[in-house]
MARGU-710734 format. One record per residue: residue in one letter; z, y, x of N, C-alpha, C, CB in turn. Coordinates in steps of 0.05 Angstrom, whole numbers, plus 5000, padded with zeros to 4 digits. Glycine has a CB too. Example, Ala and Ser with C-alpha at 12.3 -4.5 7.8 and 13.67 -1.06 7.14 Angstrom:
// MARGU-710734
A515648865264515649105246515649345264518149115226
S514249555257514349795273515750015258511449885282
***
This chain:
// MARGU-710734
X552648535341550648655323551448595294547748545328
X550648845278552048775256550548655222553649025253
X547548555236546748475223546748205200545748505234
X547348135172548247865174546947605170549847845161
X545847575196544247315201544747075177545147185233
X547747005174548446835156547646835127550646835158
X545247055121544047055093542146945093543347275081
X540646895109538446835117538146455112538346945148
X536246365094534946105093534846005118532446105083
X534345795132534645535154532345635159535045185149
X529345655157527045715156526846045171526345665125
X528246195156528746505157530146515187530946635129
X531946405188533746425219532246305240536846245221
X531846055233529945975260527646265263527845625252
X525446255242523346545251525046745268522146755220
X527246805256528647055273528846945301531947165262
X530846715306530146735326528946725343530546715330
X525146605337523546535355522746845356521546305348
X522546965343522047295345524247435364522347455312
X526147355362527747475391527647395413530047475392
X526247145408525347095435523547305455523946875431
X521947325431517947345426519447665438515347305378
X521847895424522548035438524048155459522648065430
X524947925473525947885492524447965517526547675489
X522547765518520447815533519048005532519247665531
X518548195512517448465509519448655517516448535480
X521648575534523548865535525848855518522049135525
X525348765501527548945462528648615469524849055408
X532248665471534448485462534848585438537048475480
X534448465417535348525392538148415385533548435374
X538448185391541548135392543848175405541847975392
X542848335423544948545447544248745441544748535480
X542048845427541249155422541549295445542849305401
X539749225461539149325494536449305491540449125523
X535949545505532049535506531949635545529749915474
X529749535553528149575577526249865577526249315581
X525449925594523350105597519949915593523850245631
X518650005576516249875570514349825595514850055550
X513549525598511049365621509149385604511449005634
X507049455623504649395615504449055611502649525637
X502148995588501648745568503748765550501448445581
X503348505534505948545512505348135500505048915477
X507048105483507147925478504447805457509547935471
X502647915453500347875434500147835404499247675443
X499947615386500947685360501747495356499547775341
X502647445339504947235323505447405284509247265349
X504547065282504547165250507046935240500747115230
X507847125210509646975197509246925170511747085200
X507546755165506746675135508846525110504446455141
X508246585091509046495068508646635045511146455070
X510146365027508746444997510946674978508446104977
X510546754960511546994947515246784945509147124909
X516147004948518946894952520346764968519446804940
X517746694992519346615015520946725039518046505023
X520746995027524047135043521747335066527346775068
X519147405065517547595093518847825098514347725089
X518747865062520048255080522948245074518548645060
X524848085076526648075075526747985106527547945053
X525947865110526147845147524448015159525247565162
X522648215148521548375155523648615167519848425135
X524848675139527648945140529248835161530148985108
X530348595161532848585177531148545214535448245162
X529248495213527348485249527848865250522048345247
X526349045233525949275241528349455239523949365230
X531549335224534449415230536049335256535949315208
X534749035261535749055294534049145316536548795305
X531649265315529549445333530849745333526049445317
X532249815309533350095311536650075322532950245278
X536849845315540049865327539449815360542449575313
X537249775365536049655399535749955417531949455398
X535350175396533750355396531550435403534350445400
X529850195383527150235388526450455366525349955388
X524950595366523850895357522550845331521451055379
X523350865307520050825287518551025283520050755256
X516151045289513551105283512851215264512250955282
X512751395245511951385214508551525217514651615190
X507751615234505451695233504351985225504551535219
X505652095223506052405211506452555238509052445186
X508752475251508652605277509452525304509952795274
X509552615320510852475351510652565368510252275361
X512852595379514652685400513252615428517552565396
X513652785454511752755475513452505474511252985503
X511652295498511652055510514352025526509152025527
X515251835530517151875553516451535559520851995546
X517751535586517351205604519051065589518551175640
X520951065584523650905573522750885543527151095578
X521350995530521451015503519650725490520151325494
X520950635474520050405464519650405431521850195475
X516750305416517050425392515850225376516050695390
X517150225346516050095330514650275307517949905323
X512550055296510950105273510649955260508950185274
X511149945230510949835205509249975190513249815193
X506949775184504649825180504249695154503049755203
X502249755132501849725109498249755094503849915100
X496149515089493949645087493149885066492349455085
X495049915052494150215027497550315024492250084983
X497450485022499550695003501450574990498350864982
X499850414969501750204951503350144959501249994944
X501849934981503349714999506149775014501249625022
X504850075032507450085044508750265029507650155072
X507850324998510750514981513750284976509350644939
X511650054972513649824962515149774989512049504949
X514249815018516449735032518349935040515749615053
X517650155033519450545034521050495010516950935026
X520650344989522050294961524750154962520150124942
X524749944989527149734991527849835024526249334985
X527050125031528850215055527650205077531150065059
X525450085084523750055103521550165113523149905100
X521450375135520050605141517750565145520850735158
X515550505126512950295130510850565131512150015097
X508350525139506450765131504650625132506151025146
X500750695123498750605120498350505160496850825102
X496550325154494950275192493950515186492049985205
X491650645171490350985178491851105184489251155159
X494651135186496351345195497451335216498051395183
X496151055233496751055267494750945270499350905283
X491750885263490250965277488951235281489050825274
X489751465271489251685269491751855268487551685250
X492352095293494552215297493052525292495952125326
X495552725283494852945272494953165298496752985246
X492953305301494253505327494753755315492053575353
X497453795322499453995317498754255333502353885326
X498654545315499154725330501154815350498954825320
X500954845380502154825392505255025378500554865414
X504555195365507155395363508055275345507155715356
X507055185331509054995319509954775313509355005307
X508754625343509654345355512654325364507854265381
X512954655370515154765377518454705365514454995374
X516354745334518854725305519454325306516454885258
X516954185309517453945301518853915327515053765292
X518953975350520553765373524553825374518653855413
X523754115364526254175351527554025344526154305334
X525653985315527653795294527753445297526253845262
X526653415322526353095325528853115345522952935339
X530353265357533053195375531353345413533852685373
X529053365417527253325439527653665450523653195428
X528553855438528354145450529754365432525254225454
X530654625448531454805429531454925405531254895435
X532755035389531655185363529755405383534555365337
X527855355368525955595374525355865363523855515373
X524255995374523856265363521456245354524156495381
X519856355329517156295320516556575309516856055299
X514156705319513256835306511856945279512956855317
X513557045264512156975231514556845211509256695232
X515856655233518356515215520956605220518556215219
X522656705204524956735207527656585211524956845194
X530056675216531956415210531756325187534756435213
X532656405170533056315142529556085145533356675113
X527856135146526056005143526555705157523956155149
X527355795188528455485204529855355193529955485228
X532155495180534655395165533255195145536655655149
X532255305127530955125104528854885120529055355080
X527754835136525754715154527654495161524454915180
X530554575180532054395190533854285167533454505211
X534254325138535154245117534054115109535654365102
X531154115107530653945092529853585109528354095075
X529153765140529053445155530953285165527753435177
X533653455147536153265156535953005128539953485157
X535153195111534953075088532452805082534553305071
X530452855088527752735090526152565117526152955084
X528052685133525752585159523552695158524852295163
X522452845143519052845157518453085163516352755140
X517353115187516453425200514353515179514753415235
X512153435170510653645153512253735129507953535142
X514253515122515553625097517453935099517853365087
X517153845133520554105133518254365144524754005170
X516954325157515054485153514054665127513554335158
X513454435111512554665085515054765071510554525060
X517054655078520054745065520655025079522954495072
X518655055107519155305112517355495106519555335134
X515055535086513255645083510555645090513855765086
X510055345108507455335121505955195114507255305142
X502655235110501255005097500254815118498955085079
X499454685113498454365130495854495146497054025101
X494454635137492654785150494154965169490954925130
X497455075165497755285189498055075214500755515185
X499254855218500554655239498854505231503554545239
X496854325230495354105233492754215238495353905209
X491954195274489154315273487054195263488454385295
X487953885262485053615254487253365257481253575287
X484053215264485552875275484052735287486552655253
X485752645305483452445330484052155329483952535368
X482551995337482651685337484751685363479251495342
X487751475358489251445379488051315394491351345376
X488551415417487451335455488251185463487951485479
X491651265471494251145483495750835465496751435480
X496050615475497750435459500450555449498250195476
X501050345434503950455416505750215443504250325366
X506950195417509049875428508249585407513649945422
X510849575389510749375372510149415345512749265372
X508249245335507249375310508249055287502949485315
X509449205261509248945248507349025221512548805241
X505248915209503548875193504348685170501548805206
X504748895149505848685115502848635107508148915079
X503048455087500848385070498648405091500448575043
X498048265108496648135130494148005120498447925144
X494647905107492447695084489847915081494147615043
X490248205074488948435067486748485089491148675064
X487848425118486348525138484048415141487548525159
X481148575155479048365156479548465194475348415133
X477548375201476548315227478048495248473548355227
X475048745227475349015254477749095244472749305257
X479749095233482049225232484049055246482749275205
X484348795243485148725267485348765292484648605268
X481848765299482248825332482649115332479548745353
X481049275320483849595324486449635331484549735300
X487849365317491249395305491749275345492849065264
X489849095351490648835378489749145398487548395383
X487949205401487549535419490849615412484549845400
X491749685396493849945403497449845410493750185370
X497149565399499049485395499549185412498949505368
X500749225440500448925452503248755450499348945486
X505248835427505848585412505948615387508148475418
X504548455367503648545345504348335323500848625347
X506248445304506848205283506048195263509048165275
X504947935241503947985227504247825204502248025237
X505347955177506347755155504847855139509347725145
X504847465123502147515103502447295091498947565115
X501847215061501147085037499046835041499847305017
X498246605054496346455064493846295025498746165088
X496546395010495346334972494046584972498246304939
X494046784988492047004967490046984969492047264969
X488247224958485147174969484747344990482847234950
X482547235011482147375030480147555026481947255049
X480247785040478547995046475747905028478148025082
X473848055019471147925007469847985037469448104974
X470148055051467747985078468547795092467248205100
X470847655081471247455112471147205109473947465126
X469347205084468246815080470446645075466946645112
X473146745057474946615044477046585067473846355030
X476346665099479246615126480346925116478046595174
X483146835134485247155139484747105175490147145124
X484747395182485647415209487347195229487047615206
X490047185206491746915220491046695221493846845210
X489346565207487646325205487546155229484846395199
X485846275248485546245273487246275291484146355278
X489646295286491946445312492946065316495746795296
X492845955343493645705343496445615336493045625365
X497645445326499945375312502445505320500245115314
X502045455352505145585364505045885368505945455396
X503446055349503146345341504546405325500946435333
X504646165293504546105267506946055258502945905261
X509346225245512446105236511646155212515746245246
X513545935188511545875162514145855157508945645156
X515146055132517846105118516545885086518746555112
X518245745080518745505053520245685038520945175060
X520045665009521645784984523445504988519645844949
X526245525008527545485003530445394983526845555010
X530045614987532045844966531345964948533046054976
X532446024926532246094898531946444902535245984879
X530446614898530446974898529847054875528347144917
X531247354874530947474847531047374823529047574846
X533347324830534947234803534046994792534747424780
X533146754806531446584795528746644780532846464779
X527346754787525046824780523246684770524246914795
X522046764736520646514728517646594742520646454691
X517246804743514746954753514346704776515347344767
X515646734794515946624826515346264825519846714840
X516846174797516745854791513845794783518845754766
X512546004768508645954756507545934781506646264735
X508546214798506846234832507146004847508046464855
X508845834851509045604865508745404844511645574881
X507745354822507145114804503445084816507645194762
X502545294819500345274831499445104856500045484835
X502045134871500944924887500544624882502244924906
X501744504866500844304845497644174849501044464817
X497044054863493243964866493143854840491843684895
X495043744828493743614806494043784779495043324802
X495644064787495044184755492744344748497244364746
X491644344723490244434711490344664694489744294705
X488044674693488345124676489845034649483645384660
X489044894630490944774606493544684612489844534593
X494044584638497644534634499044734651498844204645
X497244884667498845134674499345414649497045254701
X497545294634497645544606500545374592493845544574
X500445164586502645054581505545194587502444824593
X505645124614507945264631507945544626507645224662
X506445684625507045954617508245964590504646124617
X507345794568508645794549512045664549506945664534
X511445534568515045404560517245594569515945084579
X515845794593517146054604517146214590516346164625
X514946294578516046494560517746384536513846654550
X517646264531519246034508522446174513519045604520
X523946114534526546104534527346334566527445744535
X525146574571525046824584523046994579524946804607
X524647244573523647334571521547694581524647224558
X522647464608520247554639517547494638520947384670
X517447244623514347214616512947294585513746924620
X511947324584510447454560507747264547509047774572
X507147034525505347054528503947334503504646774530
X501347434509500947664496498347604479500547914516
X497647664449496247654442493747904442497247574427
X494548044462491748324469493448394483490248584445
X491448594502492748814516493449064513492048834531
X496249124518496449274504495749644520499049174494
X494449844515493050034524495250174535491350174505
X498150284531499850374542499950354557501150374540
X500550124569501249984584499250064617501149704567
X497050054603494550074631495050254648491350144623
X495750464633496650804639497750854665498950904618
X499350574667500350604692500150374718503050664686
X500450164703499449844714496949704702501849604708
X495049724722492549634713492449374700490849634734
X491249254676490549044676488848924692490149024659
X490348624696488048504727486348334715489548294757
X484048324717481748254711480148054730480548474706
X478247874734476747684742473647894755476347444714
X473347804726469748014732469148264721466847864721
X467548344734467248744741466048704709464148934777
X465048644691464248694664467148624649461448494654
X468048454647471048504638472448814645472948264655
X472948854667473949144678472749284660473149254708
X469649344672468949594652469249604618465849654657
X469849354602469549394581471549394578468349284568
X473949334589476949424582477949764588479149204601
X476549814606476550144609476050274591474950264624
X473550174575471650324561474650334529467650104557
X474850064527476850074513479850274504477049914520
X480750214530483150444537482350704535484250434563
X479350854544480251074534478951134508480051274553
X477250964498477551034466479251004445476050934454
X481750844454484350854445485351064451485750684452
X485251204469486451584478485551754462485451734509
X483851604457480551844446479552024467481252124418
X479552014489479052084508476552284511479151884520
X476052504515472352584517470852404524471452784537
X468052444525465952314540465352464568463352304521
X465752714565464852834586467652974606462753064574
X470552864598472353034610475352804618472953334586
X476352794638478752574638480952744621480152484672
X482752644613485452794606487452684631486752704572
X488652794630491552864641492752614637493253104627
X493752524666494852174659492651894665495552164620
X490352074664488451684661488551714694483651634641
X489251384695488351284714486551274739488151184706
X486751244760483451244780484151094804482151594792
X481551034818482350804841480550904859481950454835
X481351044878478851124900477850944914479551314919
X474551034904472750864923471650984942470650734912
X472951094953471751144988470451464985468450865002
X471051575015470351895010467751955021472452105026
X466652085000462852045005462752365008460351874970
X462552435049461852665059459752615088464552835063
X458452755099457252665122458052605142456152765129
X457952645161458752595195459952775200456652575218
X458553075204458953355208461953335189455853575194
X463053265165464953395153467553175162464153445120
X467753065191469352835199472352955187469052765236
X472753155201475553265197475853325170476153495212
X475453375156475553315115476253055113472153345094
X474452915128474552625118478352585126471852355140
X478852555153480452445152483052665142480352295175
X482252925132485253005120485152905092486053355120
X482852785079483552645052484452425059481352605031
X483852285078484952015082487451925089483751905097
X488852145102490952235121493352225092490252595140
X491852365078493952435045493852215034492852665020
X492652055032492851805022490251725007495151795006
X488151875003484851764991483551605010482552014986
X485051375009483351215022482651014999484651105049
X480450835006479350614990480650424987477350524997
X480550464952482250294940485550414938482050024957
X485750704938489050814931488850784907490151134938
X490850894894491350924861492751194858493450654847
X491351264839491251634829491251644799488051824839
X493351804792494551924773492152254768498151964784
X490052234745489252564745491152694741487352664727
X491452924755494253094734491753374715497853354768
X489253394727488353634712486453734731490753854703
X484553944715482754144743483454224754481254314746
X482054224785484254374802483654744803484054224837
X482954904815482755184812479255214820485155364836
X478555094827475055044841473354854818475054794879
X471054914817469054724790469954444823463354884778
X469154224803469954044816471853834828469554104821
X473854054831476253974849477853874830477854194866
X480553694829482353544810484253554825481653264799
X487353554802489653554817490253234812492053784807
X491553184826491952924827494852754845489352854839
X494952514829498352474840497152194852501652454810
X497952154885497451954897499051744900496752014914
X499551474878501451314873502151174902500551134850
X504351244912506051104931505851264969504750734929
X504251534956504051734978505551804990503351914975
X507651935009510352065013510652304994510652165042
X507652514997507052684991505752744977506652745002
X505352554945503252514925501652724911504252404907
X502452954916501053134898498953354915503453304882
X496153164909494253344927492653494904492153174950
X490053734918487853704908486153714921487353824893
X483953604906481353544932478753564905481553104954
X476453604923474553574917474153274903473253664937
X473153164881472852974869469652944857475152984852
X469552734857467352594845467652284825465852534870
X467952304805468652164778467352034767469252274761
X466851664774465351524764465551364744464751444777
X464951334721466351204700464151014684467851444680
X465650704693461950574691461850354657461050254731
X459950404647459650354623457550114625458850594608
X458950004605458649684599454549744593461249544560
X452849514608450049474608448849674620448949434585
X450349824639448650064646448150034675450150344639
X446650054686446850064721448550284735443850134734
X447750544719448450784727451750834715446150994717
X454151034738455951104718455551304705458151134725
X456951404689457251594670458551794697459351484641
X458452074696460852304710460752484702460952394736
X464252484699463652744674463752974690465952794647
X464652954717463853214728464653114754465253494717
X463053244782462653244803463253424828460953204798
X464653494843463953614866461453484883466353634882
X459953734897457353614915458853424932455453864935
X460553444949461853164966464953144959461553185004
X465753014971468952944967469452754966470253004947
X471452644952473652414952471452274917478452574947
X470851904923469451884901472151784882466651684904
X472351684858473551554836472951374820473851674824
X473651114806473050924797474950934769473450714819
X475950974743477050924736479450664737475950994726
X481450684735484050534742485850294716486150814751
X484650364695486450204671485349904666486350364639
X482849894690483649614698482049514728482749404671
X483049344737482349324765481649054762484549384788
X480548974794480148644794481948574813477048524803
X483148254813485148324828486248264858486648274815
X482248194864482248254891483148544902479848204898
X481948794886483549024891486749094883482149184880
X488548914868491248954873491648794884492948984857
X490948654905493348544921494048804939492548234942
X496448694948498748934961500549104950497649124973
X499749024917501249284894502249074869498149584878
X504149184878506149034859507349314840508948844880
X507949224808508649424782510349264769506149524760
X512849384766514849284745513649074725516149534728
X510549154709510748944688507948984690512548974659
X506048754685503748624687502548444671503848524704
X500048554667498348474642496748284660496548724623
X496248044657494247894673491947764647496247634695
X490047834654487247734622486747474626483347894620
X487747254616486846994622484646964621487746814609
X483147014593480746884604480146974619478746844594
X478447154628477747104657478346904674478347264669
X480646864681480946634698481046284687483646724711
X481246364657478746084649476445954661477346124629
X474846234656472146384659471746234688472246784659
X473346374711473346214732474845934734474146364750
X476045784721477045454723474245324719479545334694
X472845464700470445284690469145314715468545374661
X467945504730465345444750466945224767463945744771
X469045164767469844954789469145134823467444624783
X469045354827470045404849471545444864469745464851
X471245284897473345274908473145454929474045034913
X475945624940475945864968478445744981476346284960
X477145695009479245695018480945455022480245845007
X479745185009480244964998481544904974481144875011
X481845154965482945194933481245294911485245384931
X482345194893480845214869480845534862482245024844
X478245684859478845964856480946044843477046094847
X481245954806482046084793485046014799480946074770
X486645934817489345794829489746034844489345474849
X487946134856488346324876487846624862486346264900
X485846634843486446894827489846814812483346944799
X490146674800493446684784494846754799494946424773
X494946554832497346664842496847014844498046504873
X495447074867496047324863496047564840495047384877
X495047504809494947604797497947704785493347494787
X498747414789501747384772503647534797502846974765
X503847374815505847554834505047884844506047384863
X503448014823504148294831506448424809501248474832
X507148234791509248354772511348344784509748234747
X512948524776516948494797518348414777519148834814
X517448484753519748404735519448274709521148614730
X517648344696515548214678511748124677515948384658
X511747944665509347824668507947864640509647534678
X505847974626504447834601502447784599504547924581
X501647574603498647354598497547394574499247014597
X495447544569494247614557492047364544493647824570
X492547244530490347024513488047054496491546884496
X486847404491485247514469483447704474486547614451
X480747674477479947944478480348174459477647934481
X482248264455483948534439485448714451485848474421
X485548924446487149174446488949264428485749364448
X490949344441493349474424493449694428496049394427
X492349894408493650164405495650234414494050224386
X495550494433498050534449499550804422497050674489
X501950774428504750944409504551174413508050884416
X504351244436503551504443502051604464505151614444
X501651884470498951984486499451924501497952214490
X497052094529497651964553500352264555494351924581
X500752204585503352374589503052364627506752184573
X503552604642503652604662507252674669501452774669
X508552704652511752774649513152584668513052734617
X512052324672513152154685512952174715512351954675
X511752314723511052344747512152544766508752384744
X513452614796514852684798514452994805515952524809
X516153144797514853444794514653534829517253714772
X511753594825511653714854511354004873510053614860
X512153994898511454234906508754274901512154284931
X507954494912504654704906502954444922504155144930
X500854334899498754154916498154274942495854124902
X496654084962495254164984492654164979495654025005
X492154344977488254334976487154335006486554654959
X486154065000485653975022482854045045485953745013
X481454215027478654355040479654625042475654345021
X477154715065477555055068474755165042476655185113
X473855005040470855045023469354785002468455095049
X468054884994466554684972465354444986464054824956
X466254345009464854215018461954285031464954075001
X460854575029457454645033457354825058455854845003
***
């Protein structure tokens, strides 16, 4: 096999190999790259914890490169090929968009859990075109589509992998081939779960239903879920479940970011001598930043992370009166964070083709503009495959002492919105941005109540994860101030797309 084990930390190799064990017994020789025909049960779960830089998805990539050299199948969730006995399959799983854009970013075919707990049913005629293009049956003959149309269909999924993509490369909308979506029935195979820390309960036992060997890597410094009383899922999994990767080894380039995240573990440091340390890092790198305000550009695209929801809203309020923004209208470019799609029972199938696209709670959305309907917004879904939807929207924008938000305009149901130029950062974990504004005080704010989660001091556990969502720069913000941004907002940056999908047949009524 031509994987090279020999990169791998002492810590990193042992996990591998207790995981080849762990697949062994499930069928999959990964180090002979020989697979079995799938037994009913499976090996159960097994998690692999550690702290930012202790090598997860780096042993994540190289587990799901010898599963394909095994020829075990990946999953992406978009489509799939009838069943067969012999077929053995993996899924790399991610709790938001973000999460698994960052593992599609370094090569790794990750997709949301909503996108395998929920499978799309294909029109049969043109289940025809997708089994085609997966290796499974003839070029077909289709009525309506021509060659030249197949041609471009099979071009582009040599290019892309994905059946809806080559699909619409042949002229068809998501509405001609996707009749709805049903909750999966049938188990998968092996499922591995990044940013694990994210999961609460019932998503777990969903993930333990479909998946009976199920892996699961995760951050044990972040914060957990707000419903789960400060535990992660793995918490509970008894020791010989539990392989626990050490920062070893030095990553990314010596990373000063990575040296603040592990100074934290420190019981005896304090919010004054960890501000210290930020200063001596930024002192002589200049990966760290310290910042005297935040600066509004900047938000545009990487939220500032914030402590408490009155911080958020008054830094919003901020950013877009630095745009000059309307009162009653977004521009082009601001920010948004979906909070969950507010339609009835009756409108299930809406629900899940917004969710399916990536509006699920807690994504991150780019406005690009109105869409063609009062109501509706075009919009770019940060870390989507397929980012450029439109949907029915609802736009909440909440102003400092008020109970109520502000909206400057509404569809009757749809997909809701939160503005995005700053978050808390229980909502970024899983999303990591080139460069990161983190608001100290706040997490003063929290040193002083002296609370502890988890057996840690809160505000230890807001830094770490605050700080490790930057990849490349950090700036610690010390001021309540704003910096005028240089120039407007701009949607230019964003990547030009085919014709949105509008994702309703109607106004929702």
């Amino acid at each position: 096999m031509s994987l090279p084990i020999t990169s791998f930390s002492e810590d990193q190799a042992e996990a591998f190999d207790r995981i080849a064990e762990v697949m062994r017994s499930a069928g999959v020789d990964i180090e002979e790259s020989m697979t079995l025909p799938r037994t009913e049960g499976g090996q159960g779960v097994l998690a692999v914890v550690g702290k930012a830089g202790s090598g997860k998805t780096m042993l994540l990539a190289r587990l799901a490169e010898a599963l394909t050299e095994a020829s075990v199948e990946a999953i992406s969730g978009e489509y799939e090929s009838r069943r067969r006995k012999d077929r053995r399959t993996l899924a790399i799983l991610a709790p938001t968009n973000k999460a698994a854009s960052v593992l599609r970013n370094r090569g790794v075919p990750a997709t949301t859990i909503h996108r395998i707990l929920y499978t799309p049913l294909y029109d049969p005629e043109y289940e025809k075109i997708a089994e085609w293009l997966v290796g499974n049956a003839d070029r077909p003959e289709v009525e309506g589509l021509s060659d030249a149309a197949l041609d471009r269909a099979f071009a582009f999924f040599k290019q892309a992998r994905s059946v809806p993509g080559a699909l619409a490369a042949a002229g068809l909308k998501g509405s001609d081939f996707i009749l709805g979506w049903k909750r999966r029935e049938e188990p998968l195979d092996i499922g591995f779960v990044d940013e694990a820390s994210m999961l609460d309960q019932r998503q777990f036992e969903d993930l333990q239903e479909i998946f009976p060997t199920l892996l699961l890597f995760g951050d044990p410094a972040q914060l957990a879920p707000v419903n789960q009383s400060g535990s992660m899922v793995f918490d509970e999994l008894p020791a010989s479940r539990k392989l626990t990767l050490s920062r070893i080894h030095r990553q990314d380039l010596d990373s000063p970011i990575l040296d603040l995240a592990h100074a934290l573990g420190d019981d005896s440091l304090t919010f004054e001598q960890f501000e210290n340390l930020i200063e001596e890092n930024a002192a002589k790198d200049d990966r760290v930043v310290v910042a005297p305000r935040v600066e509004a550009g900047m938000m545009a695209r990487s939220p500032v992370l914030v402590w408490r929801n009155a911080t958020r809203i008054r830094l919003i309020q901020a950013f877009r009166a630095a745009f000059d923004a309307p009162p009653d209208a977004l521009l082009p470019g601001e920010p948004l964070i979906c909070d969950g799609i507010e339609l009835p029972l009756k409108h299930r199938k809406k629900r899940l083709d917004l969710e399916a696209r990536g509006l699920i709670k807690g994504a991150q959305v780019i406005y690009l503009g109105p869409g063609k309907r009062a109501g509706f917004s075009r919009l770019h879904v940060i870390g989507a495959p397929d980012p450029q939807v439109s949907a029915a929207s609802i736009v909440k924008i909440e102003m400092p002492d008020e109970e109520e938000p502000f909206i400057p305009f509404a569809a009757n149901m749809g997909a809701a919105f939160l503005h995005g130029a700053a978050v808390t950062i229980h909502k970024a974990q899983g999303s990591q941005w080139p460069e990161v504004q983190v608001f100290a005080p706040d997490l003063y704010a929290a040193s002083r109540t002296g609370r502890i989660e988890a057996g840690l001091p809160l505000w230890k556990r807001l830094a770490y994860v605050a700080i490790t969502r930057a990849e490349e720069r950090l700036y610690w913000v010390t001021r309540y101030r704003l910096g005028k941004p240089t120039e407007p907002l701009t949607i230019r940056d964003l990547d030009a797309p085919p014709a949105p999908l509008e994702l309703t047949g109607d106004d929702f009524e």
